[in-house]
KETORZA-649890 format. One line per 8 residues: number of its first residue (from 1); their letters; for each residue x, y, z of N, C-alpha, C. Coordinates in Angstrom, 2 decimals. Layout:
N
NUM> A> X,Y,Z,X,Y,Z,X,Y,Z | ...
END
This chain:
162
1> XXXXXXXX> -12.98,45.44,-31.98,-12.46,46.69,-32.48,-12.22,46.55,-33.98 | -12.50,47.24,-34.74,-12.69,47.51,-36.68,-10.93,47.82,-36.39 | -10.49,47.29,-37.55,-9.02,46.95,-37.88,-8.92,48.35,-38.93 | -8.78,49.63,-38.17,-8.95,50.72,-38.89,-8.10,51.34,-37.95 | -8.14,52.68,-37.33,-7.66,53.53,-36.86,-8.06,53.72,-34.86 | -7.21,53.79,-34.69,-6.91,53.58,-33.13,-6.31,55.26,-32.48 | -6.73,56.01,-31.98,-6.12,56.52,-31.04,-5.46,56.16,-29.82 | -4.11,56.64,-29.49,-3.83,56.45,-28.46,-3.13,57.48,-27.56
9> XXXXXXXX> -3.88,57.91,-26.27,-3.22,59.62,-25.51,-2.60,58.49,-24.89 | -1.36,59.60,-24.62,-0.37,59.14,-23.53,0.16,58.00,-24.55 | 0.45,57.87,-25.85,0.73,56.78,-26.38,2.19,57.07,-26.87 | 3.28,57.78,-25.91,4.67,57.78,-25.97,5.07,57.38,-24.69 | 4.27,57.04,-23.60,5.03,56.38,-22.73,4.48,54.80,-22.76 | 5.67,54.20,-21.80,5.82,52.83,-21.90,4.54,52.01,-22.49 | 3.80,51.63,-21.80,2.68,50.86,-22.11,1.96,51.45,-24.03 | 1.77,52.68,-24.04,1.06,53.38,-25.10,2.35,52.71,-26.06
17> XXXXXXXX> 3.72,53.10,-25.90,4.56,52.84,-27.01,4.12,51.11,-27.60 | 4.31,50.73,-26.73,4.00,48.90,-26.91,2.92,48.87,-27.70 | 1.79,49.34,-27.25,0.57,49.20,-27.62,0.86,49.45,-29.18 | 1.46,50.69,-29.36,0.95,51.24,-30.70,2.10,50.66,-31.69 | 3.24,49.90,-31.31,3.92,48.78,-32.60,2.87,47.75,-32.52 | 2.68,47.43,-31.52,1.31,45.84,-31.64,0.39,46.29,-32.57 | -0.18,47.18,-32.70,-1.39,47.60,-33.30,-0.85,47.94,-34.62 | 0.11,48.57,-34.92,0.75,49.24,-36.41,0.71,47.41,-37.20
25> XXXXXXXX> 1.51,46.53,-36.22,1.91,44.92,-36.87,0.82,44.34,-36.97 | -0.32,44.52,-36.68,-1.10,43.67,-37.21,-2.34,44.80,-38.13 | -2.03,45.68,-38.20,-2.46,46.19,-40.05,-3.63,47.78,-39.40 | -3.81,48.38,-38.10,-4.52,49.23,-37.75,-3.67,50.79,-38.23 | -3.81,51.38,-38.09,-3.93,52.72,-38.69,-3.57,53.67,-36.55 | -2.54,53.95,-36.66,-2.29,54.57,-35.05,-2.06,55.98,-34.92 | -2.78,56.57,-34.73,-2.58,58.02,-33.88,-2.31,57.89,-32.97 | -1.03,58.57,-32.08,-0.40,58.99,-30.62,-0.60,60.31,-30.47
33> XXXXXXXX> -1.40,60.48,-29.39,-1.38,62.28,-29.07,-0.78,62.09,-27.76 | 0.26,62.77,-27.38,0.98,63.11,-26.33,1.43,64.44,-25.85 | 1.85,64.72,-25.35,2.58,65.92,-24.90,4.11,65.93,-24.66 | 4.67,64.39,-24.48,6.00,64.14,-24.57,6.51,64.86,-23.22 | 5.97,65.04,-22.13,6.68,65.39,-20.72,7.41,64.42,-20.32 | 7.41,63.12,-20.70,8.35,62.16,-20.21,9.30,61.55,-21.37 | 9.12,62.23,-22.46,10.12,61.70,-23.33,9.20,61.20,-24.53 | 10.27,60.68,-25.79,9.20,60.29,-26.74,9.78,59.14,-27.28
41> XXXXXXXX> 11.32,58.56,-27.20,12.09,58.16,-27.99,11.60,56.66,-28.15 | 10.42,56.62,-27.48,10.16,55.03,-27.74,9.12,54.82,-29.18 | 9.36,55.68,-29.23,8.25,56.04,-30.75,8.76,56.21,-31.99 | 9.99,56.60,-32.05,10.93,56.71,-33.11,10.83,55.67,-34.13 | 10.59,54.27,-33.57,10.82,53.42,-34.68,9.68,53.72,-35.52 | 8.63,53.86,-35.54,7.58,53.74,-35.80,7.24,55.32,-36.60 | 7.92,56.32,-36.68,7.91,57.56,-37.41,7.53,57.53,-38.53 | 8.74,56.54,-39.54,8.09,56.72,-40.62,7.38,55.47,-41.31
49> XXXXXXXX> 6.78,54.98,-40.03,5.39,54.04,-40.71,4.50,54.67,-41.22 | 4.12,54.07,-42.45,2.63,54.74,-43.31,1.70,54.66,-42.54 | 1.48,53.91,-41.48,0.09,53.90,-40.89,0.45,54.79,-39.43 | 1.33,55.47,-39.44,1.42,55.88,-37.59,1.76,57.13,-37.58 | 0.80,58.01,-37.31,1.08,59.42,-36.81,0.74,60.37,-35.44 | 1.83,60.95,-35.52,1.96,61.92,-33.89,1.43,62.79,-34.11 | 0.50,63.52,-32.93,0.32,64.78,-32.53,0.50,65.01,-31.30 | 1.26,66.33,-31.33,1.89,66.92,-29.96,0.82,67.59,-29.68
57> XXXXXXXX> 0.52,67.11,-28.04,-1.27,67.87,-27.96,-1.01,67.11,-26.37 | -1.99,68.73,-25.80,-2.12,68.35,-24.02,-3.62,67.68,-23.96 | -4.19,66.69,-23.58,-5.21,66.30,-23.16,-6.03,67.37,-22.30 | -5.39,68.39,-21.69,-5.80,68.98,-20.69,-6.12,70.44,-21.26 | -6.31,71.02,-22.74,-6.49,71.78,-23.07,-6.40,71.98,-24.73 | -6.70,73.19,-25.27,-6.58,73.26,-26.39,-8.23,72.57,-27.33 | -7.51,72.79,-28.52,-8.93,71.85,-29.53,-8.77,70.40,-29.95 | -8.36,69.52,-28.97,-8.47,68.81,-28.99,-9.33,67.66,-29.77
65> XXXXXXXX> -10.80,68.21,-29.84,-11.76,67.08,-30.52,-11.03,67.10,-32.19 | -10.47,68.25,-32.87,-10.45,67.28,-34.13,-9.96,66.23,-34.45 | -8.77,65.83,-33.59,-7.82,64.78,-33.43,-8.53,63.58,-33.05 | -9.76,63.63,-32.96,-10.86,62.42,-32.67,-11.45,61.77,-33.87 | -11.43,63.33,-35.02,-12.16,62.82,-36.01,-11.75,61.44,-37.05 | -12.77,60.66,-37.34,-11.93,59.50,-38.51,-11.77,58.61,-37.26 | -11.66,58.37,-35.98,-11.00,57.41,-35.34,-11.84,56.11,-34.66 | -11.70,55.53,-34.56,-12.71,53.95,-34.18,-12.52,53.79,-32.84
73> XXXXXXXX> -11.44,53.82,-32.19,-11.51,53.40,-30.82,-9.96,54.56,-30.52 | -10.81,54.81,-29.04,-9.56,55.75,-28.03,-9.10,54.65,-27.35 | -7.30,54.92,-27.08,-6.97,53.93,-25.62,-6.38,55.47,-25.13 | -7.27,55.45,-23.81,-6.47,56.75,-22.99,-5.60,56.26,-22.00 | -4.68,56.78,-22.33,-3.54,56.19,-21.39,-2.63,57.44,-20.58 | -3.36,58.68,-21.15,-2.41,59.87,-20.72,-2.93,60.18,-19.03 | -2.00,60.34,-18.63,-2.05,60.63,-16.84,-0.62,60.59,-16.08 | -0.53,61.40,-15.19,0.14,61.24,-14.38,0.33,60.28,-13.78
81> XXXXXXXX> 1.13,59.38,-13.91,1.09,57.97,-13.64,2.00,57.56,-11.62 | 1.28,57.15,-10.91,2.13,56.99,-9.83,2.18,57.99,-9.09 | 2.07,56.82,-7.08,2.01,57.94,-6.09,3.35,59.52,-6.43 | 4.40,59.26,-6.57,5.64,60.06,-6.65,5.35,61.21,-7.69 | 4.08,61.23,-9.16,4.37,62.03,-9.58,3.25,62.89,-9.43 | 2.38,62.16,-8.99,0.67,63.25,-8.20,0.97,63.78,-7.02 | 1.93,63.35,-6.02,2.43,63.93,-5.29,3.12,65.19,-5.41 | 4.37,65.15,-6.25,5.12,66.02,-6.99,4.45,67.12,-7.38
89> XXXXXXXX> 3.34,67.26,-8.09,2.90,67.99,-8.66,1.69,68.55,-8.00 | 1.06,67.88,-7.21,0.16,68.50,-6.49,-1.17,68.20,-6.87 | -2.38,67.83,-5.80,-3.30,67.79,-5.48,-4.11,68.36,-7.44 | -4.19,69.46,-7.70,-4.70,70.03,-8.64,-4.12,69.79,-9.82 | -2.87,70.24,-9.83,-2.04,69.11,-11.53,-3.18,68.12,-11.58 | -2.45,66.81,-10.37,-2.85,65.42,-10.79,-4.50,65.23,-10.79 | -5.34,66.21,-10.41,-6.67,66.00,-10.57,-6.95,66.37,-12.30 | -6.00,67.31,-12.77,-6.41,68.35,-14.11,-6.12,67.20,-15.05
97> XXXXXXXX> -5.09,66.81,-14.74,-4.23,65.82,-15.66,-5.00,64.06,-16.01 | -5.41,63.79,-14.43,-5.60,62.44,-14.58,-7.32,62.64,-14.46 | -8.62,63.51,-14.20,-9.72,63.26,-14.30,-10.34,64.03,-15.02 | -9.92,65.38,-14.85,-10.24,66.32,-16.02,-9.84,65.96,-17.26 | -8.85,65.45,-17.76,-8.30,65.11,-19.18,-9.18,63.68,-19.25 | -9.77,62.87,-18.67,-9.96,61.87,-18.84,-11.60,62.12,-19.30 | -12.15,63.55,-18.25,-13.36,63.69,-19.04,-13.81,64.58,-20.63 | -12.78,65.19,-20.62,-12.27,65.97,-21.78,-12.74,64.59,-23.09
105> XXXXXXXX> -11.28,63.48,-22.90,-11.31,62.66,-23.83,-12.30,62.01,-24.06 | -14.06,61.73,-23.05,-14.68,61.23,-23.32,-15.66,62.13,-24.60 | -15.58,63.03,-23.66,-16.44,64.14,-24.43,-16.32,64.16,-25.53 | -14.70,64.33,-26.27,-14.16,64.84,-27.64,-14.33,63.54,-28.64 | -14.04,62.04,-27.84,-14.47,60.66,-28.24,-16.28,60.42,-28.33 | -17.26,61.23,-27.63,-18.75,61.72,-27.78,-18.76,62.10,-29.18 | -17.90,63.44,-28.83,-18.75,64.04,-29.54,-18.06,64.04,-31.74 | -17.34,63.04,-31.45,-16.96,62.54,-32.90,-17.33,61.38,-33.28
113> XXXXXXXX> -17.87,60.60,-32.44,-19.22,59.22,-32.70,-17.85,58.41,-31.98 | -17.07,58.57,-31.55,-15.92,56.92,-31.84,-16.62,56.00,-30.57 | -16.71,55.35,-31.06,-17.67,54.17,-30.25,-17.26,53.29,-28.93 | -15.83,53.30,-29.47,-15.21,52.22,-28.50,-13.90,53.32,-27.32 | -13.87,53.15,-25.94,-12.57,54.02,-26.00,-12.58,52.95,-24.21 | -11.10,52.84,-24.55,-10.51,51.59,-23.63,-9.54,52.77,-22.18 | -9.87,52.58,-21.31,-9.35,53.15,-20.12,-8.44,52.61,-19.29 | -6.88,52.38,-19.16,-6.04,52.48,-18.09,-5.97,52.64,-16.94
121> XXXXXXXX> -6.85,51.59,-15.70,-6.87,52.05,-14.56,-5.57,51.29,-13.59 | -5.95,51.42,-12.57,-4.66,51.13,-11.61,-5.35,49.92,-10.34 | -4.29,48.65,-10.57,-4.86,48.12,-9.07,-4.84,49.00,-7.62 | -4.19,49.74,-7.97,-3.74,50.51,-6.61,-5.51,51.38,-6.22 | -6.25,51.57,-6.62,-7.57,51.55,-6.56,-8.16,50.73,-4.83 | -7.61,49.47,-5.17,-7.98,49.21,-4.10,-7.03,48.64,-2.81 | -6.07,49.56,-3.04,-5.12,49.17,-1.94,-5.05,48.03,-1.83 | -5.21,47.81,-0.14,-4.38,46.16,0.84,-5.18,45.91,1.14
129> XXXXXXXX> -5.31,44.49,0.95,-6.77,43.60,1.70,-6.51,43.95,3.40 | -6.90,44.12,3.86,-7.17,44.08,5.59,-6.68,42.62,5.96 | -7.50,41.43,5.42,-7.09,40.11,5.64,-5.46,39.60,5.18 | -5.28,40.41,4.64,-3.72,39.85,3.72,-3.29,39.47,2.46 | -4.98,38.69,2.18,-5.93,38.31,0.75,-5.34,38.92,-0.35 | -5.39,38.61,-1.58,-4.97,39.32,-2.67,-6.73,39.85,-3.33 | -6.64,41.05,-3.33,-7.89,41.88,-3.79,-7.86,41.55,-5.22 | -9.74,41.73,-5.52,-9.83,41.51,-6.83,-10.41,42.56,-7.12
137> XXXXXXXX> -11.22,42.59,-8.29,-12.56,43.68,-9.14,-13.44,43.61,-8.36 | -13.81,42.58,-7.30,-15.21,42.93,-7.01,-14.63,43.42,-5.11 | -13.34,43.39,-5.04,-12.91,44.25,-3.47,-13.31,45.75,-3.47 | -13.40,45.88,-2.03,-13.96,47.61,-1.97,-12.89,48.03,-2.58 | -13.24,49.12,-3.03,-11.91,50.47,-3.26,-11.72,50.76,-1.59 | -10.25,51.36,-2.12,-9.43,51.64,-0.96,-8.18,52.44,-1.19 | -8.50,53.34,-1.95,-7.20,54.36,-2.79,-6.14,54.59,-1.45 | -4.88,54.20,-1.17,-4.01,54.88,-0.40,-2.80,55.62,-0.78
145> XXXXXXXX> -3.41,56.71,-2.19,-2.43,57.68,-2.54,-3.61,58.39,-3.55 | -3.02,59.50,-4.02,-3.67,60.51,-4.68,-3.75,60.37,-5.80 | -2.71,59.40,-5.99,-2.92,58.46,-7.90,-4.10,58.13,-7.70 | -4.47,57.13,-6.88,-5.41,56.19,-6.68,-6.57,56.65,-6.36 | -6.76,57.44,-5.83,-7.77,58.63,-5.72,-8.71,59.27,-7.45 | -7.45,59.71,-7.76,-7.39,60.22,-9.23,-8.22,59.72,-10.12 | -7.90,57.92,-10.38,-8.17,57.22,-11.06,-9.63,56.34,-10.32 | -10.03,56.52,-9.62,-11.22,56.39,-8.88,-12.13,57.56,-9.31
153> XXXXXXXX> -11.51,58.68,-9.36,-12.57,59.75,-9.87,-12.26,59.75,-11.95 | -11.56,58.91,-12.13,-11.72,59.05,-13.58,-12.75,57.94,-13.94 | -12.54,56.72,-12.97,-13.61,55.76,-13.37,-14.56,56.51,-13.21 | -14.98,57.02,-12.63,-16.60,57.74,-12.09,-16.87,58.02,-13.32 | -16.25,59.49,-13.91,-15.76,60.20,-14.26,-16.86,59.33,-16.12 | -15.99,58.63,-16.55,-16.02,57.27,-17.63,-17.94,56.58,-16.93 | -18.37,56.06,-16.09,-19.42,55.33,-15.54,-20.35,56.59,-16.18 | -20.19,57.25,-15.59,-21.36,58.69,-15.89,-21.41,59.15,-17.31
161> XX> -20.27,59.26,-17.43,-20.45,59.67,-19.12,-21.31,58.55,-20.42 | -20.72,57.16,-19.97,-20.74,56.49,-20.87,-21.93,55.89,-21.28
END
């Protein structure tokens, strides 16, 4: 990855926040586009870094691609994260949110050249070994929730596009 500018969706919750001080400390340039449904305050420190700026923006709509432009690599991290909140929200939210936004971001990452864009998936993909075994990358899928489902159709989703 070119030590330049990084997008990161979903980059106000946990994992995205981490990501994007790691990346500010060693000299990259960070965009966070979020929507802030779960809060933002883990981002605060990082406000008035010269290299780190927010945009309040839904993955799931709007004009999204300019916020692509200038950028070297996407980390998409925005989704409804977990059985409890695809549940919550329902069958169609968590499809809009976690595969539709995921093909959105490829598209808008297409269609502004950015070359590199890193995807957030879930072990829960492949559930419980049958044997007891601890599953790896090369175990069947075996989604046993609608997260997991989700993110099975976002890999697709990412395979086809890319």
């Amino acid at each position: 990855m070119d030590k330049s500018h990084v997008l990161i969706t979903g980059g106000a919750g946990y994992i995205g926040s981490l990501l994007a001080g790691i990346l500010l400390t060693r000299g990259y340039r960070v965009t966070v586009l979020d929507q802030l449904l779960f809060g933002g305050e883990a981002l605060l420190g990082y406000w008035h870094h010269p290299a780190f700026r927010f945009v309040y923006a839904d993955v799931t709509g709007g004009d999204l691609a300019r916020h692509f432009a200038g950028v070297d690599a996407v980390v998409h991290l925005a989704a409804l994260v977990g059985f409890p909140a695809c549940q919550t929200v329902g069958r169609s939210v968590a499809w809009r949110y976690n595969v539709e936004a995921t093909r959105r971001v490829c598209e808008c990452a297409d269609a502004e050249g950015v070359r590199r864009l890193i995807f957030a998936s879930t072990y829960s993909i492949y559930g419980l070994a049958a044997d007891g075994r601890p599953v790896t990358e090369e175990s069947p899928l075996n989604p046993q929730s609608l997260y997991a489902e989700t993110k099975i159709a976002a890999e697709e989703v990412l395979l086809r596009e890319a």
